[in-house]
PDB file with SEQRES, HELIX, SHEET and CRYST1 records, atoms N, CA, C and O in Angstrom:
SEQRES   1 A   74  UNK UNK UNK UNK UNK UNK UNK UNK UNK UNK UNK UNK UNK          
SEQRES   2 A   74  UNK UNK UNK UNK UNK UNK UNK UNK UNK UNK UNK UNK UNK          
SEQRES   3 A   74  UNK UNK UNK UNK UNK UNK UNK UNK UNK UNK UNK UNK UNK          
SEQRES   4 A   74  UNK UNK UNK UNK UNK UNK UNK UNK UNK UNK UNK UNK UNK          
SEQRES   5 A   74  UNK UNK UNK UNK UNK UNK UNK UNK UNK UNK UNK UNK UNK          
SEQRES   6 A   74  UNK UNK UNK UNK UNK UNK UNK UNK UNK                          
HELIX    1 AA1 UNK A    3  UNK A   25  1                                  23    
HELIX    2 AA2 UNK A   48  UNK A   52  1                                   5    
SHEET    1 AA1 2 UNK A  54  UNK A  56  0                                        
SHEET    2 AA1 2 UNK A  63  UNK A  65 -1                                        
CRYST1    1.000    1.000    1.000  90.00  90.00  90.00 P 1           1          
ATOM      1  N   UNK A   1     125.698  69.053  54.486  1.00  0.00           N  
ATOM      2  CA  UNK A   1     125.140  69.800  55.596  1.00  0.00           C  
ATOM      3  C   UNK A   1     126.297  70.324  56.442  1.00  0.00           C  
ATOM      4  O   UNK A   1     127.422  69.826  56.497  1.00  0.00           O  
ATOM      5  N   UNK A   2     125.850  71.416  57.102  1.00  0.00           N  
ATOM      6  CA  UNK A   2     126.693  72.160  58.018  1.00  0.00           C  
ATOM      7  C   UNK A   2     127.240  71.441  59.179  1.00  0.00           C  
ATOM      8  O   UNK A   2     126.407  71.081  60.011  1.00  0.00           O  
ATOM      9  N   UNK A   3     128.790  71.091  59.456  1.00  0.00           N  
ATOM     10  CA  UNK A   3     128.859  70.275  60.875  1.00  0.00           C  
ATOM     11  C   UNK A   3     128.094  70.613  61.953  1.00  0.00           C  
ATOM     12  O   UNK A   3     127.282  69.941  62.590  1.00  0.00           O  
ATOM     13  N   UNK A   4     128.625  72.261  62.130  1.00  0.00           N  
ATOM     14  CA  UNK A   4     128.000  72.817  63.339  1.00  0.00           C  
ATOM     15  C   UNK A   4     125.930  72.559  63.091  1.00  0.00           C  
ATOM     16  O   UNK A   4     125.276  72.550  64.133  1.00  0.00           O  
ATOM     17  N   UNK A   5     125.319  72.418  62.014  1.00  0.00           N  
ATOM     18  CA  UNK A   5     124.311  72.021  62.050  1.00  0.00           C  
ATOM     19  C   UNK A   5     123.769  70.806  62.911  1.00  0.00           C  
ATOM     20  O   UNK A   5     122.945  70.778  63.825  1.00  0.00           O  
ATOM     21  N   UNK A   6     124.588  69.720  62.248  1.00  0.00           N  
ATOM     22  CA  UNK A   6     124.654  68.451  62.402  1.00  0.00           C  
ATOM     23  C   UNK A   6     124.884  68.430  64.013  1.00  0.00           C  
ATOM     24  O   UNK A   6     124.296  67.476  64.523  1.00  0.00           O  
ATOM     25  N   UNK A   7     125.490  69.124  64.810  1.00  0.00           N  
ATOM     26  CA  UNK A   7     126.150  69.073  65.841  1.00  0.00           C  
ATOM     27  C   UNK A   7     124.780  69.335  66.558  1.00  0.00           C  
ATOM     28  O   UNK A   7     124.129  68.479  67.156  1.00  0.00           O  
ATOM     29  N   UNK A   8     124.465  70.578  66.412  1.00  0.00           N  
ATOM     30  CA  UNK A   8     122.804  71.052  66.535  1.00  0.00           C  
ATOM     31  C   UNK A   8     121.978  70.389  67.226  1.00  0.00           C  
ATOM     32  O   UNK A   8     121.761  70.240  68.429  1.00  0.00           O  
ATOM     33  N   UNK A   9     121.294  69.786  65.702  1.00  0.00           N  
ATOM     34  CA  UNK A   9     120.699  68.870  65.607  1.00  0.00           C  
ATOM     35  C   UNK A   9     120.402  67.807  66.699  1.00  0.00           C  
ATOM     36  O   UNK A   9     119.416  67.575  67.398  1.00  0.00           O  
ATOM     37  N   UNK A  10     121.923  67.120  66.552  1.00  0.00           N  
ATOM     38  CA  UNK A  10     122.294  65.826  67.409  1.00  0.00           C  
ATOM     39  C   UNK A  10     121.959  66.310  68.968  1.00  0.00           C  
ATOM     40  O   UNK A  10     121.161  65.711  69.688  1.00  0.00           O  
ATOM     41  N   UNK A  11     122.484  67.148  69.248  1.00  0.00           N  
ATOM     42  CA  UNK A  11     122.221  67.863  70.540  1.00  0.00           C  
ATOM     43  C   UNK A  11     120.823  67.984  70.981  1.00  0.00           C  
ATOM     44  O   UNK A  11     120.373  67.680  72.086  1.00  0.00           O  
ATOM     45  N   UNK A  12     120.132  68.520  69.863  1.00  0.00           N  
ATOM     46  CA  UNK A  12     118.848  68.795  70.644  1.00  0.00           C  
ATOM     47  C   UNK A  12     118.135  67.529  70.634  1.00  0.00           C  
ATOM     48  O   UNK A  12     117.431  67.620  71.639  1.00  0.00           O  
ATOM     49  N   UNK A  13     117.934  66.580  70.183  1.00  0.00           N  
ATOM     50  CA  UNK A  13     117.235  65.489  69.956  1.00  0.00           C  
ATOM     51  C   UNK A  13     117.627  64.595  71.431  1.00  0.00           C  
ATOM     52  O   UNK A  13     116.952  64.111  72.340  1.00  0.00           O  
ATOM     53  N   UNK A  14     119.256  64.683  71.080  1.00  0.00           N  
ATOM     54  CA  UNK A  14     119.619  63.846  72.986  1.00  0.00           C  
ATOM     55  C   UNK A  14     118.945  64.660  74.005  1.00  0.00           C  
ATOM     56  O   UNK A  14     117.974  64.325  74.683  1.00  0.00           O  
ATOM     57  N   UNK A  15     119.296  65.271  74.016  1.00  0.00           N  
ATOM     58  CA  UNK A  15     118.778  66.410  75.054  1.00  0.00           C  
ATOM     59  C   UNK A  15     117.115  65.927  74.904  1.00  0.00           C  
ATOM     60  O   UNK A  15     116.797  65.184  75.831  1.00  0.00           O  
ATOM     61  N   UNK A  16     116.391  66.104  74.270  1.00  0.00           N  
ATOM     62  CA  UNK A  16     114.747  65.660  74.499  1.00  0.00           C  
ATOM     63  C   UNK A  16     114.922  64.699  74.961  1.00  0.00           C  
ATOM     64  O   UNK A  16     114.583  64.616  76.141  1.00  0.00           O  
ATOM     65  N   UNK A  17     115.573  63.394  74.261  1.00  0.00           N  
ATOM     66  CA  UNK A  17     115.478  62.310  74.418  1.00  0.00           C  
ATOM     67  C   UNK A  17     115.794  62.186  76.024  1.00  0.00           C  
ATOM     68  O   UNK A  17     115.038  61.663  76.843  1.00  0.00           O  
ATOM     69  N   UNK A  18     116.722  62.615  76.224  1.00  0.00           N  
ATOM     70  CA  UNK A  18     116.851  62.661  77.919  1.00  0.00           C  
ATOM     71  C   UNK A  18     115.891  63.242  79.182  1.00  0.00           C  
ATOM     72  O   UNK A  18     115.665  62.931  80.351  1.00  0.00           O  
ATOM     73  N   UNK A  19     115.577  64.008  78.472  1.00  0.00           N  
ATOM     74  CA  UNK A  19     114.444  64.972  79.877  1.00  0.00           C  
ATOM     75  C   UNK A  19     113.330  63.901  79.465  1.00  0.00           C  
ATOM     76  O   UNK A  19     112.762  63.358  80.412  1.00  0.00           O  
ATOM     77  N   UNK A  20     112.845  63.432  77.845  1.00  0.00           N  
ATOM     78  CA  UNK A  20     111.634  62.514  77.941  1.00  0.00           C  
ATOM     79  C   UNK A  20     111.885  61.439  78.794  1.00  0.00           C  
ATOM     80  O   UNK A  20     110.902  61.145  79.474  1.00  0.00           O  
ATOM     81  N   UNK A  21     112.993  60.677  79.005  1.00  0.00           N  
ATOM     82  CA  UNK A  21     113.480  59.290  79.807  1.00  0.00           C  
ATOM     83  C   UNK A  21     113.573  60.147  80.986  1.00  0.00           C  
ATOM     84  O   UNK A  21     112.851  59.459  81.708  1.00  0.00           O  
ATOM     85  N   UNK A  22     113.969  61.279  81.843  1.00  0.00           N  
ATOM     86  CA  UNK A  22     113.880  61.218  82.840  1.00  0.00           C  
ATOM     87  C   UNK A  22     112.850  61.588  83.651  1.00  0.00           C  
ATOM     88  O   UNK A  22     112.793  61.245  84.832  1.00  0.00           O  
ATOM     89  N   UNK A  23     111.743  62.497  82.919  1.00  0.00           N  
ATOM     90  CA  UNK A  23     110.790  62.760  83.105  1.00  0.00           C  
ATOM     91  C   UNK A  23     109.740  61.032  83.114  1.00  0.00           C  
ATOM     92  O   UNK A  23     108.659  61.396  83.576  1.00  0.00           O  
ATOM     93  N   UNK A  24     109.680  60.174  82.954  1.00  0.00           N  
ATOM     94  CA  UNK A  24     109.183  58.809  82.629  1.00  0.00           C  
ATOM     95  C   UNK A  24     109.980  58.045  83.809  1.00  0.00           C  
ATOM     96  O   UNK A  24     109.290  57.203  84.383  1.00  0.00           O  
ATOM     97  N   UNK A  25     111.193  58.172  84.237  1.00  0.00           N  
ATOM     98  CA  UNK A  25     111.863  57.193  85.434  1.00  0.00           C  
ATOM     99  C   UNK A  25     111.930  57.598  86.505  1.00  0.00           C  
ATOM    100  O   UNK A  25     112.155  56.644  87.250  1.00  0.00           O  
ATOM    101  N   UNK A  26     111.841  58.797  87.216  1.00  0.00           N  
ATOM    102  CA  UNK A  26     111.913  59.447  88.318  1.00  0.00           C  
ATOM    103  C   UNK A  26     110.480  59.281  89.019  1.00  0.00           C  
ATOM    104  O   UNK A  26     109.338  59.366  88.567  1.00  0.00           O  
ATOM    105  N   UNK A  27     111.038  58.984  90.433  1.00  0.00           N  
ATOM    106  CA  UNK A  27     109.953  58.391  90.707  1.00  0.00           C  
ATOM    107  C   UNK A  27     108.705  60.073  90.979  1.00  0.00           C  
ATOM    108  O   UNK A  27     109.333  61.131  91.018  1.00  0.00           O  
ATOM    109  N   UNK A  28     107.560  60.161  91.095  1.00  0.00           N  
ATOM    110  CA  UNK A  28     106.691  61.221  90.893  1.00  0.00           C  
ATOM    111  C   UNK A  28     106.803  61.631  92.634  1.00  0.00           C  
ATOM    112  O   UNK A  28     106.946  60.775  93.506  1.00  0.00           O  
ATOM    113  N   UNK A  29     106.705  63.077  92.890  1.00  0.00           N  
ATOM    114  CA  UNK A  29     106.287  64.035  93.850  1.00  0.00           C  
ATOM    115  C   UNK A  29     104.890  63.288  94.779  1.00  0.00           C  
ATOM    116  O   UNK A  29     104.118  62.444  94.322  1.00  0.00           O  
ATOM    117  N   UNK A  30     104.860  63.850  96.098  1.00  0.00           N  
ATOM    118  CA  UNK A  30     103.542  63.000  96.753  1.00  0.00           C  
ATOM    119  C   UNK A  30     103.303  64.803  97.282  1.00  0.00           C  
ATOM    120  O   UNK A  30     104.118  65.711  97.118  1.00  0.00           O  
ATOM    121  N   UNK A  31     101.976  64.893  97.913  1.00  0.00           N  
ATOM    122  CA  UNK A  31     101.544  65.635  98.588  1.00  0.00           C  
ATOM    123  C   UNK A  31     102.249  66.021  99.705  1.00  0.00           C  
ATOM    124  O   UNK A  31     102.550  64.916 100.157  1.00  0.00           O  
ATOM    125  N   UNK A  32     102.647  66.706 100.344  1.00  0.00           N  
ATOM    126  CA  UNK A  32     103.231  66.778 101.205  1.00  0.00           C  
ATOM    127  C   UNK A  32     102.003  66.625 103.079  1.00  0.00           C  
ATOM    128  O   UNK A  32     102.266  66.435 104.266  1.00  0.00           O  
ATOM    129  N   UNK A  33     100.897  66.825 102.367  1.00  0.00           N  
ATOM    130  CA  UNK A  33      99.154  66.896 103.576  1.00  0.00           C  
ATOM    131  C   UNK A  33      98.888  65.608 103.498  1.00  0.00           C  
ATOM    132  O   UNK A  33      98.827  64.983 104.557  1.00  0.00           O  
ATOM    133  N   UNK A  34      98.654  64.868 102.147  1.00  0.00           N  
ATOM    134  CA  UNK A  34      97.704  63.790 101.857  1.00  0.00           C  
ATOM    135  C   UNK A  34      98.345  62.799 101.557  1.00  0.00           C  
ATOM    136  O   UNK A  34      97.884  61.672 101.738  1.00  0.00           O  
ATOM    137  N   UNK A  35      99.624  63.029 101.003  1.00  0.00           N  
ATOM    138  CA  UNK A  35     100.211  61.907 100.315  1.00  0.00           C  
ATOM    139  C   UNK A  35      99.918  61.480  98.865  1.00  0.00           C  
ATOM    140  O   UNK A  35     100.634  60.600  98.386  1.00  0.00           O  
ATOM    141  N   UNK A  36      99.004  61.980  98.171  1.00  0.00           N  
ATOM    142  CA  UNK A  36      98.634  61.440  96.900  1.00  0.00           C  
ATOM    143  C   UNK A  36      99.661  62.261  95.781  1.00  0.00           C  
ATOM    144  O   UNK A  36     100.038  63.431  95.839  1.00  0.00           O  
ATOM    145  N   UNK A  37      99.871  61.552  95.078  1.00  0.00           N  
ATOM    146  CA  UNK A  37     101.224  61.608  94.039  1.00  0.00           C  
ATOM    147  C   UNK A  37     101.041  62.514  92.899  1.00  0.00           C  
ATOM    148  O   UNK A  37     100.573  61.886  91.949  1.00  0.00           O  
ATOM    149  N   UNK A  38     101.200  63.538  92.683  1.00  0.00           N  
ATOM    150  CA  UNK A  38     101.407  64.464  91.924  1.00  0.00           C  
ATOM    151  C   UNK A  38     101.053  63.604  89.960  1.00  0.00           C  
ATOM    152  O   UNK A  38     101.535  62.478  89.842  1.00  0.00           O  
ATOM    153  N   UNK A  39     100.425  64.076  88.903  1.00  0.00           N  
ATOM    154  CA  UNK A  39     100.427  63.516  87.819  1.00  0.00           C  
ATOM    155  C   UNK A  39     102.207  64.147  87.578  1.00  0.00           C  
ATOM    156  O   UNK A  39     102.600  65.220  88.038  1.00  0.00           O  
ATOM    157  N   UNK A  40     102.970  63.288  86.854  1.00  0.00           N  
ATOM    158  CA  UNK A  40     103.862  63.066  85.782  1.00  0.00           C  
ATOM    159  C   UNK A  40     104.243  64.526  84.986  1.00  0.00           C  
ATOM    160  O   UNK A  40     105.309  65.142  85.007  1.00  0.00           O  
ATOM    161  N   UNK A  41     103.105  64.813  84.352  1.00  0.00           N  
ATOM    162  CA  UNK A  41     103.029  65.900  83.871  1.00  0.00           C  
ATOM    163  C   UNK A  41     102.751  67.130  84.397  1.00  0.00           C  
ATOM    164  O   UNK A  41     101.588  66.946  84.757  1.00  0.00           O  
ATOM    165  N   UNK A  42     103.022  68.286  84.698  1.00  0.00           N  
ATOM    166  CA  UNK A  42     102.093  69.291  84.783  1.00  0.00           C  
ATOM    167  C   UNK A  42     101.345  69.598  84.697  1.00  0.00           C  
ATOM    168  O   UNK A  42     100.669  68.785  84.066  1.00  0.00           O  
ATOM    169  N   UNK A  43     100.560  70.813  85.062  1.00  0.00           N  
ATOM    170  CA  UNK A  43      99.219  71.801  84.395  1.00  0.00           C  
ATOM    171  C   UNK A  43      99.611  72.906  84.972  1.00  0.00           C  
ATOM    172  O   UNK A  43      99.342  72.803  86.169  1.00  0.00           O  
ATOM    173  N   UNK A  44     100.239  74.179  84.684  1.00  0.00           N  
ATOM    174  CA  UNK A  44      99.996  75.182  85.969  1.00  0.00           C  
ATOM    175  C   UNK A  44      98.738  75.563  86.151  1.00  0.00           C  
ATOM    176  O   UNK A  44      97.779  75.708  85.394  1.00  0.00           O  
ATOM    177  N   UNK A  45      98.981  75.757  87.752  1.00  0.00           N  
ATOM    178  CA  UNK A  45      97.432  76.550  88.249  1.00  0.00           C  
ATOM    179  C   UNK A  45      97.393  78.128  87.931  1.00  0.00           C  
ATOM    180  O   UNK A  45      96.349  78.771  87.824  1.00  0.00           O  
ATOM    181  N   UNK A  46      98.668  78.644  87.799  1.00  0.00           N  
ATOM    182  CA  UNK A  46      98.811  80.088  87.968  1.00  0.00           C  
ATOM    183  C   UNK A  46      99.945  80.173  87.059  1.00  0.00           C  
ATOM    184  O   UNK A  46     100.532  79.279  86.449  1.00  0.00           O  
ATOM    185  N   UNK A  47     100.221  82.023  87.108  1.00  0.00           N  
ATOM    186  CA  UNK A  47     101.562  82.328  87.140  1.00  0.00           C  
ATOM    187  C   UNK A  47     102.696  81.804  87.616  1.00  0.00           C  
ATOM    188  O   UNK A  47     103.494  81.385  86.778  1.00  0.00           O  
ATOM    189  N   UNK A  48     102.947  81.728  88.655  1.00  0.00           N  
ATOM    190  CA  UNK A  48     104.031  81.359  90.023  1.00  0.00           C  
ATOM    191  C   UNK A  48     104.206  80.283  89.125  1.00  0.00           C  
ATOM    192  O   UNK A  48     104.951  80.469  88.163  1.00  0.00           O  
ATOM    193  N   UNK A  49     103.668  79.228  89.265  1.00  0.00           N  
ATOM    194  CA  UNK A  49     103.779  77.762  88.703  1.00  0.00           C  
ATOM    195  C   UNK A  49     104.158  77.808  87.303  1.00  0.00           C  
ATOM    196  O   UNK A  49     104.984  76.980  86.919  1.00  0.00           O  
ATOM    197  N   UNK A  50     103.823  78.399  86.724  1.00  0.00           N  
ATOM    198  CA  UNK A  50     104.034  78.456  85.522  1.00  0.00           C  
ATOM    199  C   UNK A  50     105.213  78.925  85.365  1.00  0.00           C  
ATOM    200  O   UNK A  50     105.721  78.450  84.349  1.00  0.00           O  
ATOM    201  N   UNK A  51     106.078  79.851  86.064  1.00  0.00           N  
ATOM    202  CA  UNK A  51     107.180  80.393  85.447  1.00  0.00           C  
ATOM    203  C   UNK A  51     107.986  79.575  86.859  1.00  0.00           C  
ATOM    204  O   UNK A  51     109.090  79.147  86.522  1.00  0.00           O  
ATOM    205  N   UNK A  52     107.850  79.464  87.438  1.00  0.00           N  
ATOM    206  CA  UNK A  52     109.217  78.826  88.620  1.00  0.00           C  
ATOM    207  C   UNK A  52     108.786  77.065  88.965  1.00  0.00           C  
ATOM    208  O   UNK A  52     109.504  76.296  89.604  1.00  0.00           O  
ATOM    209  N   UNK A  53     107.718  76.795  88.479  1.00  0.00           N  
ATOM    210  CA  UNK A  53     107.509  75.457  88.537  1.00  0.00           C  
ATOM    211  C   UNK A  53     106.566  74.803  89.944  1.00  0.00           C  
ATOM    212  O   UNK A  53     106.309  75.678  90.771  1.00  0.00           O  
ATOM    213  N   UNK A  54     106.136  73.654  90.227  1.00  0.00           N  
ATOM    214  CA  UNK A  54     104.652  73.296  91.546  1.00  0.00           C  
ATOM    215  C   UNK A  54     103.604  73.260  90.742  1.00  0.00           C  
ATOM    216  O   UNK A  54     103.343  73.583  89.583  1.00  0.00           O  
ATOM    217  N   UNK A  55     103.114  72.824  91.575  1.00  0.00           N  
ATOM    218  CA  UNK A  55     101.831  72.369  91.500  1.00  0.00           C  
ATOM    219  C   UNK A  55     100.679  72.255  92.457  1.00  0.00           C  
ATOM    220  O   UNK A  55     101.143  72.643  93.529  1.00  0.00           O  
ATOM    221  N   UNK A  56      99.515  71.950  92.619  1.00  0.00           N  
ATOM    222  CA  UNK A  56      98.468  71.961  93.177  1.00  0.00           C  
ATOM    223  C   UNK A  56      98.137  70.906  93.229  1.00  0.00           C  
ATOM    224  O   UNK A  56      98.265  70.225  92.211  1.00  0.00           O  
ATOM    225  N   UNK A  57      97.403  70.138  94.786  1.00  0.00           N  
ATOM    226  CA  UNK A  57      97.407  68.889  94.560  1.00  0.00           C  
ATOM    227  C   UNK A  57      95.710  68.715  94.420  1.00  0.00           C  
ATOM    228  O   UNK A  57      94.806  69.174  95.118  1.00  0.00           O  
ATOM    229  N   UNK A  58      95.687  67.891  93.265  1.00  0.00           N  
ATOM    230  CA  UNK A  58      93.958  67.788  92.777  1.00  0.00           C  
ATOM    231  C   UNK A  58      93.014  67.243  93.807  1.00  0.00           C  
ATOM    232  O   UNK A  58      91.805  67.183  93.585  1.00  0.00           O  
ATOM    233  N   UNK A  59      93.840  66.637  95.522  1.00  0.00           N  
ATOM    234  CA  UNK A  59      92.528  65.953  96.092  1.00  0.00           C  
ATOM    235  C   UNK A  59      92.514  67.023  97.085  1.00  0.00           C  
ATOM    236  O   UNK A  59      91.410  67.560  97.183  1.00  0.00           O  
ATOM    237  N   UNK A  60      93.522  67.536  97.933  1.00  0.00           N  
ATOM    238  CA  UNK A  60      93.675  68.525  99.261  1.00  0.00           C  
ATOM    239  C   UNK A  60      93.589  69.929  98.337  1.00  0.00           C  
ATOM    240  O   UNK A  60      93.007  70.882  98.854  1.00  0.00           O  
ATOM    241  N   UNK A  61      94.090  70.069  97.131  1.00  0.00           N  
ATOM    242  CA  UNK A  61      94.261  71.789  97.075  1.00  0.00           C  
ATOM    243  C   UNK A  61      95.334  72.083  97.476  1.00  0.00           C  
ATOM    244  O   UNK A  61      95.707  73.164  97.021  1.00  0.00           O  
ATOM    245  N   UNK A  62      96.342  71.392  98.437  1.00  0.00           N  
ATOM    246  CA  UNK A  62      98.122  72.295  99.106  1.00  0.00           C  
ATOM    247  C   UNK A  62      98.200  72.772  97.701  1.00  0.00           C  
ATOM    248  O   UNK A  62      97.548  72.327  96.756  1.00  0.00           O  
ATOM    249  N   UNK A  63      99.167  73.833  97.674  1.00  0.00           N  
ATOM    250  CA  UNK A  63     100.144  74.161  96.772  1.00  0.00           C  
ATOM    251  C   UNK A  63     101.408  73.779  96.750  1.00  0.00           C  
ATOM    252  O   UNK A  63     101.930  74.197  97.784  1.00  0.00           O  
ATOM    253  N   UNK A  64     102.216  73.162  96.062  1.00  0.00           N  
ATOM    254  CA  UNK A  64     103.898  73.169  96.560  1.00  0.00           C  
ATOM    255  C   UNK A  64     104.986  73.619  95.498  1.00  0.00           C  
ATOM    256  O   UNK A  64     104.880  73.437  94.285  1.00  0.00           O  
ATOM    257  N   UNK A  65     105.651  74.006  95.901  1.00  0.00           N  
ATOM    258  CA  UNK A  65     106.947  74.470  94.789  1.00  0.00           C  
ATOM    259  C   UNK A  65     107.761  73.689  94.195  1.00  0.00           C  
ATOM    260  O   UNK A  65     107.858  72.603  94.765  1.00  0.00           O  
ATOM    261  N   UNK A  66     108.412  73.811  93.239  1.00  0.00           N  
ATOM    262  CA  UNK A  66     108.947  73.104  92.053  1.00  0.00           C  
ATOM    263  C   UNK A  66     109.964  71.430  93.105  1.00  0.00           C  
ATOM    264  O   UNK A  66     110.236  70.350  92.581  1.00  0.00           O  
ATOM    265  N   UNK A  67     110.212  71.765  94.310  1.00  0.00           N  
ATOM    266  CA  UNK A  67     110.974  70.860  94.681  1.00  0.00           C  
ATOM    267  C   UNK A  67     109.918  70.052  95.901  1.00  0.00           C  
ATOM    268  O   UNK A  67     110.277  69.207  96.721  1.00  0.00           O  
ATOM    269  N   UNK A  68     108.413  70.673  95.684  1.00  0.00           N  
ATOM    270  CA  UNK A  68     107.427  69.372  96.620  1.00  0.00           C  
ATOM    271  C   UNK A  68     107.274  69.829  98.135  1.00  0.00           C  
ATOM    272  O   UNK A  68     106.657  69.142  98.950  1.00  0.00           O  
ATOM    273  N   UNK A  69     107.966  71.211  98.499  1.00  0.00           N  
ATOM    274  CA  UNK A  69     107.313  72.170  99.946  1.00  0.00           C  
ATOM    275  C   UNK A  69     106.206  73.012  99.872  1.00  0.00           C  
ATOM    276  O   UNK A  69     105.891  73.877  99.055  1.00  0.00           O  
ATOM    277  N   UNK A  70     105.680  72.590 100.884  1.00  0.00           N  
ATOM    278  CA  UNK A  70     104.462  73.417 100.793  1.00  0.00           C  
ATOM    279  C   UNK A  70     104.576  74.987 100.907  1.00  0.00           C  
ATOM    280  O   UNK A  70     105.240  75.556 101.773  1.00  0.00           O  
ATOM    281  N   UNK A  71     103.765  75.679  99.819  1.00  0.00           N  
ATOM    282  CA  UNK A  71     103.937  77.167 100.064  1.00  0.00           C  
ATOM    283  C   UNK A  71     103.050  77.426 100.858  1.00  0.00           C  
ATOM    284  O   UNK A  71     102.000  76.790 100.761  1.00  0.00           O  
ATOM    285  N   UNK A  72     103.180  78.337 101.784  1.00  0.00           N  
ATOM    286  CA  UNK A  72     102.209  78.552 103.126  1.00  0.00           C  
ATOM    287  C   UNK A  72     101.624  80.257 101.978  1.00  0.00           C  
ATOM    288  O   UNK A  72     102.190  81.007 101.183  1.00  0.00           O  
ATOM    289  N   UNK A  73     100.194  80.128 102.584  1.00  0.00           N  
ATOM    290  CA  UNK A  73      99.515  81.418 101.899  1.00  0.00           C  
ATOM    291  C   UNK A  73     100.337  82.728 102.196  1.00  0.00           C  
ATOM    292  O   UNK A  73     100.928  83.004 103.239  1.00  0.00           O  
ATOM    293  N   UNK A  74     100.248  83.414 101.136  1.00  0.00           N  
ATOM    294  CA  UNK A  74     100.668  85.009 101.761  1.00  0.00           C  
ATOM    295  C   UNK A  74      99.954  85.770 101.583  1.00  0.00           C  
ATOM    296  O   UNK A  74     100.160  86.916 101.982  1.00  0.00           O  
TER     297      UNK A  74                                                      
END                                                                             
């Protein structure tokens, strides 16, 4: 097999392996209104979310952006 394959390979697998472990140890996002803790995983509600990241919180409805501030309506 090709080194640079092998190299590849090895790379992408750590690399999962890492975002899966850090995605699993970090502690989870809270509401910024209610306090209730964001799921682990995603869902986007929209566009926006979907391409720049946030979420919607399933008990209040806030919206917040990829780093847990609330987006105020526009």
């Amino acid at each position: 097999m090709e080194p640079w394959l092998v190299g590849a390979i090895f790379g992408g697998v750590a690399g999962g392996l890492a975002v899966l472990v850090l995605g699993l140890v970090l502690p989870r996002r809270k509401c910024p209104d209610c306090g209730e803790p964001f799921p682990r995983f995603r869902k986007p509600a929209n566009r926006r979310q979907a391409l720049w990241g946030g979420g919607t919180c399933s008990k209040c409805g806030c919206e917040v952006d990829r780093r847990g501030r609330k987006i105020q309506n526009q």
